[in-house]
C-alpha positions as CSV (number, residue, x, y, z in Angstrom):
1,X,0.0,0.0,0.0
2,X,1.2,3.7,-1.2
3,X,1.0,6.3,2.1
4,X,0.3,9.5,1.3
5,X,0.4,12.0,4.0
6,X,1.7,15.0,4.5
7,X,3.1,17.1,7.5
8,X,3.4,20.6,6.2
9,X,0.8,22.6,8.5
10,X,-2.4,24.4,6.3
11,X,-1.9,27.7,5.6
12,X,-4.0,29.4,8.4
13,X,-7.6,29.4,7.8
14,X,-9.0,33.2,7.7
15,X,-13.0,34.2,8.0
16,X,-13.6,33.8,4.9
17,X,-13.1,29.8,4.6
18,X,-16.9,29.1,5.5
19,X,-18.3,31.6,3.1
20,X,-16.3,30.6,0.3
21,X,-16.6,26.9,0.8
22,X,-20.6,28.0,1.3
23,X,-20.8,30.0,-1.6
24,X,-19.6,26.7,-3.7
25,X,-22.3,24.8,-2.6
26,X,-24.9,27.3,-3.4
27,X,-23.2,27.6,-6.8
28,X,-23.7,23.9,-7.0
29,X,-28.0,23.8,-6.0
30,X,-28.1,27.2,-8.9
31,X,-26.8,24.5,-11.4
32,X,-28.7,21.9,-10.3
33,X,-32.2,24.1,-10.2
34,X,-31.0,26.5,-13.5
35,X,-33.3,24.7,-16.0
36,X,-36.5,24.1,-13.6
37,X,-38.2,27.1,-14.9
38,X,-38.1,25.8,-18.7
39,X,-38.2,22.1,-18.2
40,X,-41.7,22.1,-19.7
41,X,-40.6,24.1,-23.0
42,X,-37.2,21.6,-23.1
43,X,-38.6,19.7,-26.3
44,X,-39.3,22.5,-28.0
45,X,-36.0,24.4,-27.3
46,X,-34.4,21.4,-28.5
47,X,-36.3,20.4,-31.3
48,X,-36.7,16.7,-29.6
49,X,-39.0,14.3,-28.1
50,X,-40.6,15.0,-24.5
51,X,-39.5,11.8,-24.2
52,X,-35.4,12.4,-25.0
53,X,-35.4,16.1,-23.5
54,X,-35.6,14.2,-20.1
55,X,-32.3,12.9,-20.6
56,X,-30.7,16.6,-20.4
57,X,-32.2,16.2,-16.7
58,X,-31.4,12.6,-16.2
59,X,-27.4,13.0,-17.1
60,X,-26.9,15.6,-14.4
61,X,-28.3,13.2,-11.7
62,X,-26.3,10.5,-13.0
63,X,-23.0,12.1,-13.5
64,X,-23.5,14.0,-10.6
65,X,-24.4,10.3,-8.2
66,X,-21.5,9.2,-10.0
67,X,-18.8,12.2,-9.4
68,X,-19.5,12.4,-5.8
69,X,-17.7,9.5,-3.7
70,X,-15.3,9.4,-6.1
71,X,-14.5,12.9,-6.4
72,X,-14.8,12.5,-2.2
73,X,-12.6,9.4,-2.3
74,X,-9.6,11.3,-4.5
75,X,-9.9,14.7,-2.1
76,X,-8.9,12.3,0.7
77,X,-6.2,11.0,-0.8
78,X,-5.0,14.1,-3.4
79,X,-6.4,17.2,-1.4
80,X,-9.7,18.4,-0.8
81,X,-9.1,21.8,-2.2
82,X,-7.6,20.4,-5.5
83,X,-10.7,18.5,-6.1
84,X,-12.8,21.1,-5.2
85,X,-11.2,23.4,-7.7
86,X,-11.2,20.4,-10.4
87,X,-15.1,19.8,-9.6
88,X,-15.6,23.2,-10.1
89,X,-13.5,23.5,-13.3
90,X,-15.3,20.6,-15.1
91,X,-18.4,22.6,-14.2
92,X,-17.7,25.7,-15.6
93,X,-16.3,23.8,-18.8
94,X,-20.0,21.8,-19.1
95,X,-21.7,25.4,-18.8
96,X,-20.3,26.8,-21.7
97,X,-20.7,23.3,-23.7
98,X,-24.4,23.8,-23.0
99,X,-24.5,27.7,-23.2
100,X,-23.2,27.6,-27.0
101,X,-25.2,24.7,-28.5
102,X,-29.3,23.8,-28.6
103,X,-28.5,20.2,-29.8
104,X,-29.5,17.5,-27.6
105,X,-26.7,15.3,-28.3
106,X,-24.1,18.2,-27.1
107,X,-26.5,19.8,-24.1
108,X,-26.6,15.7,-22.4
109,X,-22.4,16.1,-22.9
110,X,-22.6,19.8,-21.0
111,X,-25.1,18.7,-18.4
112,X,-23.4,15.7,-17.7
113,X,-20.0,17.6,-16.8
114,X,-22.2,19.9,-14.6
115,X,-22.9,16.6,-12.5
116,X,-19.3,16.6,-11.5
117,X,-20.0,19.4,-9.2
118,X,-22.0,17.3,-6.8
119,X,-18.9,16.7,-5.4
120,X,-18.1,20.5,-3.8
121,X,-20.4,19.5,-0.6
122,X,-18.4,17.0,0.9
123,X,-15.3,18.4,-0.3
124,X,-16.4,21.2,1.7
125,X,-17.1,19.8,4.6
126,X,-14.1,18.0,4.8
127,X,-12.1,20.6,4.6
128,X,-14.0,22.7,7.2
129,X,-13.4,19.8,9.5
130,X,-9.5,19.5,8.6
131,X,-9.2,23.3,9.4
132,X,-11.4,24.9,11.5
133,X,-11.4,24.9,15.8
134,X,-14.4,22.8,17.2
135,X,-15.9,25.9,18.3
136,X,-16.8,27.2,14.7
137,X,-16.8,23.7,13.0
138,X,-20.8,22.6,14.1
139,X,-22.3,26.0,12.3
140,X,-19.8,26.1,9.7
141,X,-21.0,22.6,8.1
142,X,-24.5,22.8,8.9
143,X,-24.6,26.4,6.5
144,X,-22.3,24.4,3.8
145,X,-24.7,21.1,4.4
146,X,-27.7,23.4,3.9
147,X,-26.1,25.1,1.2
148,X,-27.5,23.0,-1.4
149,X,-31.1,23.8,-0.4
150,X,-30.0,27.6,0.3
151,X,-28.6,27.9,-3.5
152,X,-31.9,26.1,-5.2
153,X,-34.4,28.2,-3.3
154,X,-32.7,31.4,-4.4
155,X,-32.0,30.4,-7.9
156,X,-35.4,29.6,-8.5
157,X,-36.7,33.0,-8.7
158,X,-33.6,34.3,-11.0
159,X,-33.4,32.0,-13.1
160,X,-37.3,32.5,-13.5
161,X,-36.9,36.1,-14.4
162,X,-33.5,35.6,-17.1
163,X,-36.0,32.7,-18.8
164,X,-38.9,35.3,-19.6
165,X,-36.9,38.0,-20.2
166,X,-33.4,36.7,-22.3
167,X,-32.5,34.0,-24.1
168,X,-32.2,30.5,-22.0
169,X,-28.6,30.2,-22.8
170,X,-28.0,33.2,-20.4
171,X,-28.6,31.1,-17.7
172,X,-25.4,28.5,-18.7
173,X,-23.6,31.5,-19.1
174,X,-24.5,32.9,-15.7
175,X,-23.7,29.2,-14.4
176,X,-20.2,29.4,-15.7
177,X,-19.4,33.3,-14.7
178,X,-21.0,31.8,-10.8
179,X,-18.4,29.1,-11.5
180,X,-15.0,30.8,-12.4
181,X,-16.4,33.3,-9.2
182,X,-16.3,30.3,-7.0
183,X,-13.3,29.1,-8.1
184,X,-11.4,32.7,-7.7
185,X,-12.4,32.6,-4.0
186,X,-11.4,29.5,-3.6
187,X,-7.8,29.7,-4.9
188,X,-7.5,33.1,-2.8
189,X,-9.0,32.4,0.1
190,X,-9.0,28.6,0.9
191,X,-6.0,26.8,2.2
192,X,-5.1,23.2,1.2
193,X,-6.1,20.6,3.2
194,X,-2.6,18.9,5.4
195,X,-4.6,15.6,5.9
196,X,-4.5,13.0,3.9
197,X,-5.5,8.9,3.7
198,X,-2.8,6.6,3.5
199,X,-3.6,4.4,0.3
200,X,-3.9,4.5,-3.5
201,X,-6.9,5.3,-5.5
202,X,-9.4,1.9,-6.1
203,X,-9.9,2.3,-10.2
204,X,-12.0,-1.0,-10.1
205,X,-14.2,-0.1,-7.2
206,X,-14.9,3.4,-9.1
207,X,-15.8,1.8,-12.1
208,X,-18.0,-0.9,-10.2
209,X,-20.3,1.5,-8.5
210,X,-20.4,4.0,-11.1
211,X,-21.8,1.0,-13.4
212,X,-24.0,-0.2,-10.1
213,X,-25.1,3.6,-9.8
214,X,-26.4,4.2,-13.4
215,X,-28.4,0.9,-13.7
216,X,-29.9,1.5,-10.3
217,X,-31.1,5.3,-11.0
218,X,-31.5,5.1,-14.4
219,X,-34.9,3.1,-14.5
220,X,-35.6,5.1,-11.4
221,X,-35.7,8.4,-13.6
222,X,-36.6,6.5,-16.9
223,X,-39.2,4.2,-15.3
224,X,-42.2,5.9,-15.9
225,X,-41.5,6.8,-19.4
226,X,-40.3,3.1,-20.2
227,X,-42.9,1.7,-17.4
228,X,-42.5,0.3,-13.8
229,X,-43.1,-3.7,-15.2
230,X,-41.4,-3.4,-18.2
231,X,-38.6,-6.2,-19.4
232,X,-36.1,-2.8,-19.5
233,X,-37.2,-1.5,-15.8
234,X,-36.8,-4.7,-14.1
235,X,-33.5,-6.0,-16.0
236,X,-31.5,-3.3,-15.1
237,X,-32.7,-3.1,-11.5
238,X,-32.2,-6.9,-11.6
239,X,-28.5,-6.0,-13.5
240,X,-27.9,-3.2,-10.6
241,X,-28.3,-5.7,-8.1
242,X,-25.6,-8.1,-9.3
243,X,-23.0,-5.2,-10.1
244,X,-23.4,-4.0,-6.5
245,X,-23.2,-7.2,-4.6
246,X,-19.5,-8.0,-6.9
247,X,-18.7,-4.6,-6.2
248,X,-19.4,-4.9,-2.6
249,X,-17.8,-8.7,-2.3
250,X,-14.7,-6.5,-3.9
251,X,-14.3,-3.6,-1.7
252,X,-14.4,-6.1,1.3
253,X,-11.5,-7.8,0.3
254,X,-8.9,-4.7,-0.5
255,X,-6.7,-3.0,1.8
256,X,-7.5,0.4,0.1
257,X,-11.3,0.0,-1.1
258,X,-13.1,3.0,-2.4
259,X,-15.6,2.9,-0.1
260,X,-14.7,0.8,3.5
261,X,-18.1,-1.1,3.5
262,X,-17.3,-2.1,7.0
263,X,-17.3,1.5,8.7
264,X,-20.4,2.1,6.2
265,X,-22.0,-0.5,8.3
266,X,-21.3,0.8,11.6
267,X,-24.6,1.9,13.4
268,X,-23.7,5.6,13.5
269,X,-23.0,5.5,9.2
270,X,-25.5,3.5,8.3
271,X,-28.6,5.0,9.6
272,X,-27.2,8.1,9.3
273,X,-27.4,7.4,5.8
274,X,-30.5,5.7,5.2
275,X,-32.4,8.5,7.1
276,X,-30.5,11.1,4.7
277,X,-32.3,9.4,2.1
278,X,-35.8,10.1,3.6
279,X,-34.7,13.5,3.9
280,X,-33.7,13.6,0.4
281,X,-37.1,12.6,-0.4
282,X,-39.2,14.9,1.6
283,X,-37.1,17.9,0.5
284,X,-37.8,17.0,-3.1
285,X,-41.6,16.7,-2.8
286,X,-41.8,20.4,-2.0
287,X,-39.8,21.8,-5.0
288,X,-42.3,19.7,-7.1
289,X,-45.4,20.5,-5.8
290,X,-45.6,24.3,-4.8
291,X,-44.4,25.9,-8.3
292,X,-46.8,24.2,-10.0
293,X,-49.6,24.4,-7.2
294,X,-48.4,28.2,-7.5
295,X,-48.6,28.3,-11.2
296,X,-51.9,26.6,-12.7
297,X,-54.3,29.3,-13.5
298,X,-57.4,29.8,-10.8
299,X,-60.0,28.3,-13.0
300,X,-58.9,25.1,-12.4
301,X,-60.7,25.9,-9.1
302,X,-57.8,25.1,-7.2
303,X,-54.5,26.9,-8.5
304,X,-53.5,30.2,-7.6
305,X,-52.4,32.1,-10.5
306,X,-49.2,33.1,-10.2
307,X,-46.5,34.1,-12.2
308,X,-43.3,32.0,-13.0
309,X,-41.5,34.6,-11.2
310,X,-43.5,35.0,-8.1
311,X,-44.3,31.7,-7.8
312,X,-40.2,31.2,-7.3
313,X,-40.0,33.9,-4.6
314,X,-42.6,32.6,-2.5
315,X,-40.7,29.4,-2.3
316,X,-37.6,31.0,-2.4
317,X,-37.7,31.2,1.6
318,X,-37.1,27.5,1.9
319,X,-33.7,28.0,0.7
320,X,-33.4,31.2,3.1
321,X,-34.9,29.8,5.9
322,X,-32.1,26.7,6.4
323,X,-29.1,29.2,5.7
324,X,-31.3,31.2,9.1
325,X,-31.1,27.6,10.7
326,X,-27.2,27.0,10.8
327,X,-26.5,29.1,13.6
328,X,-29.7,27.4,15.7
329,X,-28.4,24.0,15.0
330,X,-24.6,24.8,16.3
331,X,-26.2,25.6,19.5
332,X,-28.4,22.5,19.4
333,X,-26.0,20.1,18.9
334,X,-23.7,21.5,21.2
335,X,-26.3,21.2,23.9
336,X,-28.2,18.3,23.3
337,X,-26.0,16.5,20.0
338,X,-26.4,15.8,16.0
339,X,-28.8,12.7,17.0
340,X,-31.3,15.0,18.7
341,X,-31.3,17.9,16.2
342,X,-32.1,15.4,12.8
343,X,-35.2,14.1,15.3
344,X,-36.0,17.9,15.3
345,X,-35.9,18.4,12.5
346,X,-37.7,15.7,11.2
347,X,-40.6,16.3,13.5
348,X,-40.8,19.7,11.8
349,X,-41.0,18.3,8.6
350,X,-43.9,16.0,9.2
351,X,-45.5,18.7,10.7
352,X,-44.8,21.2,7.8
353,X,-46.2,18.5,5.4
354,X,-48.9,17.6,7.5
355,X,-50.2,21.1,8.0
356,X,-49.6,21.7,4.3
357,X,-52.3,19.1,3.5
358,X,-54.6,22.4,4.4
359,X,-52.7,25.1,3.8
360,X,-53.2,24.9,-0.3
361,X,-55.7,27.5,-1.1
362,X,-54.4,30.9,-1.2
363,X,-50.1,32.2,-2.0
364,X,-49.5,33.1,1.6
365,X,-50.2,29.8,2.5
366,X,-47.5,28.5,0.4
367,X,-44.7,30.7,1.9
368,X,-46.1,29.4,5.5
369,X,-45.1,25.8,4.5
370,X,-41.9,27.0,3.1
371,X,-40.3,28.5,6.2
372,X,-42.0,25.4,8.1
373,X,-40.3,23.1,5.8
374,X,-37.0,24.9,5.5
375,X,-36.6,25.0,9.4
376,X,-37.1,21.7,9.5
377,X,-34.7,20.5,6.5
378,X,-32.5,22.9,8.1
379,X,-32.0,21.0,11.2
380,X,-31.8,17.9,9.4
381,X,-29.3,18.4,6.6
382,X,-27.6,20.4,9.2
383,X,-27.5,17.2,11.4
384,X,-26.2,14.8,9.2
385,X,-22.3,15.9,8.3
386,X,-21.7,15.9,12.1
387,X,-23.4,12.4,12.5
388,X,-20.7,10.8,9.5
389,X,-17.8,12.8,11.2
390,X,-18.6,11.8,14.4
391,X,-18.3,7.7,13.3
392,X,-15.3,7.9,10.9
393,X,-11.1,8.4,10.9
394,X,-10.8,11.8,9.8
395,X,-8.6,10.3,6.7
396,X,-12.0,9.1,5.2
397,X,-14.2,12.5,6.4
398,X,-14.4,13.2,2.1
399,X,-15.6,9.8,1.3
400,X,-18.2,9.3,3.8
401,X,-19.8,12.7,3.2
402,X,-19.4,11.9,-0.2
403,X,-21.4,8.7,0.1
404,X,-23.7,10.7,2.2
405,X,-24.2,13.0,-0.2
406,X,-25.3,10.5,-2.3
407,X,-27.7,9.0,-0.4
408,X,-29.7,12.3,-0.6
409,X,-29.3,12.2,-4.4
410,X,-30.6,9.1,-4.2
411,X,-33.8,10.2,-2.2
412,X,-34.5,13.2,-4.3
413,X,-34.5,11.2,-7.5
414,X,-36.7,8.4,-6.0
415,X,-39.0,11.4,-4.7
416,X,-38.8,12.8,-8.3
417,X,-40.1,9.6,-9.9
418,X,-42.6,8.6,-7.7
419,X,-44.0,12.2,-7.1
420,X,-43.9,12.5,-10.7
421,X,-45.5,8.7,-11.3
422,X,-48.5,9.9,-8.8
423,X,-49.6,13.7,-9.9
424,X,-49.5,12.0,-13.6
425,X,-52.0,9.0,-12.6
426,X,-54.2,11.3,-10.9
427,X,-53.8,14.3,-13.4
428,X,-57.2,15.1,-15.7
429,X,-56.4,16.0,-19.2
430,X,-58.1,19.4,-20.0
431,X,-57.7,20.2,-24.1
432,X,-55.1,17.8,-24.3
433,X,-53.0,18.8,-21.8
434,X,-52.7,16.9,-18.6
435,X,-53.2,19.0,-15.2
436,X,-52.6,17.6,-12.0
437,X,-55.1,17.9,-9.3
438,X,-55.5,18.7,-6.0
439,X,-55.8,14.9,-5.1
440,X,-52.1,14.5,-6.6
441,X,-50.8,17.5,-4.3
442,X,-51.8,15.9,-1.3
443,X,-51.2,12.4,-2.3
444,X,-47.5,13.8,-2.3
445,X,-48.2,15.6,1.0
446,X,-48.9,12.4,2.1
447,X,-46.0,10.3,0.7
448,X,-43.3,12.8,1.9
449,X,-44.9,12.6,6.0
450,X,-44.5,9.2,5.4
451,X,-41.1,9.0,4.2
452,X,-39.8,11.3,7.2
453,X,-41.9,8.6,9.1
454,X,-39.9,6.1,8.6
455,X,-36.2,8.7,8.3
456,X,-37.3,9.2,12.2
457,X,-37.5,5.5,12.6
458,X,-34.2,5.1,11.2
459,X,-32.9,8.2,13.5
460,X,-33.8,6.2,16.7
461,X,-32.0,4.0,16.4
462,X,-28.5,5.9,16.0
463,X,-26.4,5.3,18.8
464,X,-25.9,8.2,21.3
465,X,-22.9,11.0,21.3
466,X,-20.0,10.0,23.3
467,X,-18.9,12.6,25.8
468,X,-15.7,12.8,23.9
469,X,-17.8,14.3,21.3
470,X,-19.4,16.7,23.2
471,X,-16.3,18.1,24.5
472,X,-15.0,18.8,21.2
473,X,-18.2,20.7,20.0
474,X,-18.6,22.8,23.3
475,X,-14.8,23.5,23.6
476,X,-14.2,27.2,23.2
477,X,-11.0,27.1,21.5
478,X,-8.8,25.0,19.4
479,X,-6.4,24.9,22.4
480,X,-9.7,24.0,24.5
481,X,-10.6,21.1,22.3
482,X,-7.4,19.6,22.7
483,X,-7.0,20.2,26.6
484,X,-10.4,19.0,27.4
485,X,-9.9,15.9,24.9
486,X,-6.7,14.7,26.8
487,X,-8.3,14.9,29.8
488,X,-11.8,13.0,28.8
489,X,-11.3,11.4,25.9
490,X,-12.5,7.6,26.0
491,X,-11.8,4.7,24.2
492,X,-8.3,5.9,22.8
493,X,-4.8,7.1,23.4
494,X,-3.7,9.9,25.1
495,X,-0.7,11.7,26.1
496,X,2.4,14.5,25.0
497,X,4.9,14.9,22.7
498,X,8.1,15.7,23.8
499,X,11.5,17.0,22.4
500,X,14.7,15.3,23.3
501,X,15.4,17.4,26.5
502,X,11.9,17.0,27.9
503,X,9.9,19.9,26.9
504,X,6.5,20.0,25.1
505,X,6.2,20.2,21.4
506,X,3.7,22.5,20.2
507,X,1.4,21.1,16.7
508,X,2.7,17.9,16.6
509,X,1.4,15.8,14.0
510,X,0.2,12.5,15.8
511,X,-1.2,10.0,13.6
512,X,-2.9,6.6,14.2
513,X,-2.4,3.7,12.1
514,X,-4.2,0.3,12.2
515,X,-2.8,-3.4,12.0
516,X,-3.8,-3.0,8.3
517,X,-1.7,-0.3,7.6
518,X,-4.6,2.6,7.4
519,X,-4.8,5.8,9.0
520,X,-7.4,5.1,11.7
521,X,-7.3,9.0,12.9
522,X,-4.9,11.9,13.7
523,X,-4.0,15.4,15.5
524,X,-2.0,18.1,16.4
525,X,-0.2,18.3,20.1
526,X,-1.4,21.6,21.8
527,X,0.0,24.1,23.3
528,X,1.8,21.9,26.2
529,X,2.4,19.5,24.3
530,X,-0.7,17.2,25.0
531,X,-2.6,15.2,22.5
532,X,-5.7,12.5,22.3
533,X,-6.8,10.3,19.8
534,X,-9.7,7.7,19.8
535,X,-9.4,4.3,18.3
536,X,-12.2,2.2,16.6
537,X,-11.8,-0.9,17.8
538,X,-9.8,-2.6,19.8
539,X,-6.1,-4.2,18.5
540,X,-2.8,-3.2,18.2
541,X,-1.7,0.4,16.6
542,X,1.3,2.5,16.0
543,X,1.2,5.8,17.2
544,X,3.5,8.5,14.5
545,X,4.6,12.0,15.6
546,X,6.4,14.5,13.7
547,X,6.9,18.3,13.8
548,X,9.3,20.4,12.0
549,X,12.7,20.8,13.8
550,X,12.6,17.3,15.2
551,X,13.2,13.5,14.1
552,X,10.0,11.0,13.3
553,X,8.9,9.1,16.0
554,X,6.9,5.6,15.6
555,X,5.7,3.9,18.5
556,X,3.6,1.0,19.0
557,X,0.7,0.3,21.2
558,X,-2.3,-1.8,22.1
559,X,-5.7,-1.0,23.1
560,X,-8.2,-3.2,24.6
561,X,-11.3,-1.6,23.0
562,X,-12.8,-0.7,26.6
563,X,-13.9,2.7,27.6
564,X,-10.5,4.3,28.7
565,X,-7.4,5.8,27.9
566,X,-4.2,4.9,27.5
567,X,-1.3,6.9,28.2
568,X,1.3,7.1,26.0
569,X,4.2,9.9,25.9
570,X,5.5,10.7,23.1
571,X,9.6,11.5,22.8
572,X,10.5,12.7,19.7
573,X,14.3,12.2,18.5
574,X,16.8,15.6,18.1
575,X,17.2,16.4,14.8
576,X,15.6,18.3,11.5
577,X,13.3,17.1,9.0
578,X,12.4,18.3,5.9
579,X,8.4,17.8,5.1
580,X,6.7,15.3,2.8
């Protein structure tokens, strides 16, 4: 196996990390929303089928499912902020393939490039958690977690208002210009990531579940045009299947796997991830029901008549509401913990939808359910980064978010087909066009309370923080986090790095490494010297320290897996270094 770490401390992190990193994820949601307002004239603009215009849709979601724990996976290992800027990059490259063509053919080849940028979320937050002090970290990734939902509910309204008044390309061309912004910032403001995982990139896993991925979403996205029972449908659900199960079987048996399947499986990953995708769902039901509840004219009897551009501002505070929410969570989960908050949140949802089921007849109403729902999705999307970086090595923080990121993809497009599946089967056709109805409004009311039914379901049943946890979050300095973690910390190793004549050294890098050979966590020595690390499992491990100025220092030890600490000094040899 390949290590690749390095010990050169990031460049400081200034203020303007968090909005940056933010403002990337809100540029990814304004590519993700940016045709929404002329999805219905697609066919037209392109000169296709209804039918094959889906596919400019349907690429994005697949690339974009695709990109993310890989692009996750090779920030880890490459740098966080590389991929970032590379994500970006292939964004801004798809925009202007897209902006200068209306041929189907080329718009599926820009679209799909735009997917890659799916992966600037967990980039973000794994870079967030790489740099920032405890103290800032819990708001910070909530606002870039939300960010997704914060950059769709804005862009809805503006991209609205470019499509009636200019030319649809101006909104790929806005895309890009958002793009190249992003990626200014980033270069300026954003430090490179110092962590890295210790291992070598898994080709054939990233070939294994990007085929798994596109024949299990594909006749998710397809399956109403192709049908639900048809001999396409089934065999490549039945195909997606057998590709995942070999691809799994795979991954268990390398030493480097794309995704580790066995901390995917721990308690605190795995419903963690299955509730994200019952949040992915619920959000989605919202952005498909209130523009067009919005938008059908009043003598239907039950639509309200409003413009394309009003209808996007009155559900444009479902975006601004969960930016509102980041700093509320941050002080929720310090007090009470991530596992608490996503039950919150949850609970808001269901009774957002649930109220909504009698809040359809007049605009107002429609903004009530959208700050209802946006609190709530808040809290929840919030939740979720700190509940995967609470259960992994901070070596794999890019792939599991990635992953998690995913599983809300995931959710949103099963919400997209079956919301779309149920207001066309209850739709009435009026002059040859199909309308949906009321019935098919609530129906989806109905379906997304359910689905954050069972997401609470799967909440419960996440295991507790650990008071090592809570420490970190409530600690009021960087220098605080690492004091109150050498004294509490349980379940790990603990202890101070030394020079050769005894006294402490300051932002040592102390890393963990497993019988396996993997990077199982890691740290920097405070002020005095002191340091704490928590291990997974029991086993033996060898702890490595370095620091600029002094020899390397690999020492071995074993941990019984019980709720303590072990002490374990560390003496680093006399002599100098150079980095990398």
């Amino acid at each position: 196996m390949t290590h690749t770490t390095t010990d050169q401390p990031a460049r400081a992190a200034s203020g303007a990390v968090v909005p940056v990193l933010a403002f990337a994820g809100i540029v990814v949601a304004v590519m993700q929303t940016l045709l929404v307002p002329v999805i219905k004239d697609l066919p037209q603009l392109l000169a296709t089928a209804p039918s094959d215009a889906t596919w400019v849709l349907t690429s994005t979601l697949l690339s974009g499912a695709v990109a993310t724990p890989i692009m996750g996976r090779l920030g880890d290992l490459f740098g966080k902020r590389r991929m970032l800027i590379a994500s970006l990059s292939i964004m801004v490259a798809g925009a202007l393939v897209s902006a200068l063509t209306s041929q189907l053919l080329l718009m599926i080849v820009g679209r799909t490039l735009q997917g890659f940028a799916m992966g600037a979320i967990p980039l973000g937050i794994g870079l967030m958690r790489d740099m920032l002090p405890r103290e800032k970290l819990g708001s910070a990734m909530a606002l870039m977690s939300s960010s997704i939902g914060v950059g769709g509910g804005l862009a809805l309204p503006l991209a609205a208002l470019i499509a009636q008044h200019a030319d649809w390309h101006a909104l790929f061309y806005g895309a890009a210009g958002l793009g190249v912004l992003s990626i200014v910032l980033t270069l300026l403001v954003v430090p490179e990531s110092p962590m890295r995982a210790e291992g070598t990139f898994d080709v054939l896993g990233a070939i294994g579940l990007s085929a798994g991925l596109v024949l299990f979403l594909l006749p998710i996205t397809k399956g109403s045009d192709w049908g639900w029972t048809s001999a396409t449908t089934l065999g490549l659900f039945a195909a997606a299947a057998a590709v995942l199960l070999l691809w799994g079987v795979m991954e268990l048996r390398l030493k480097a796997p794309l995704v580790d399947l066995r901390t995917t499986a721990r308690p605190a990953v795995l419903f963690t991830n299955l509730a994200s995708i019952m949040v992915g769902v619920s959000f989605y039901v919202v952005s498909l029901v209130l523009p067009q509840l919005l938008q059908l004219p009043k003598a239907t009897g039950y639509g309200l008549g409003q413009s394309m551009v009003t209808a996007g501002l009155l559900v444009a505070p479902l975006g601004l509401t969960m930016m509102f929410t980041a700093p509320v969570y941050a002080r929720l989960s310090a007090k009470y913990g991530p596992k608490i908050t996503l039950i919150l949140g949850m609970l808001i949802i269901a009774i957002g939808y649930g109220a909504g089921l009698g809040l359809m007849s007049a605009a107002w109403q429609s903004l009530v359910i959208a700050v209802v729902l946006g609190a709530g999705i808040g809290l929840a999307y919030s939740s979720l980064p700190a509940l995967i970086i609470g259960a992994v090595p901070a070596s794999e923080t890019g792939a599991a978010n990635g992953l998690n990121t995913l599983m809300r993809s995931i959710g949103t497009s099963v919400s997209s087909a079956v919301i779309g599946m149920v207001l066309a089967n209850t739709a009435h056709t009026v002059g040859g066009v199909a309308v949906p109805t009321m019935h098919g409004f609530r129906l989806s009311f109905v379906i997304a309370t359910g689905a954050v039914a069972v997401g609470l379901l799967m909440a419960f049943f996440l295991p507790g923080r650990r008071p090592a946890v809570a420490t970190q979050l409530r600690a009021s300095s960087e220098e605080d986090a690492h004091l109150a973690r050498a004294e509490q910390v349980l379940r790990g190793f603990r202890g101070r790095v030394l020079a050769a004549d005894g006294a402490p050294v300051a932002r040592a890098k102390v890393t963990l490494i497993d019988q396996r050979g993997r990077q199982a966590g890691a740290t920097l020595s405070s002020e005095d010297g002191s340091y704490a690390l928590v291990v997974p499992a029991r086993g033996a491990y060898v702890l490595a320290a370095r620091a600029s100025g002094h020899g390397p220092l690999a020492s071995s030890a074993t941990h019984a897996g019980d709720d303590r600490a072990v002490d374990v000094d560390l003496a680093l040899p006399a002599g100098v270094v150079s980095a990398g």
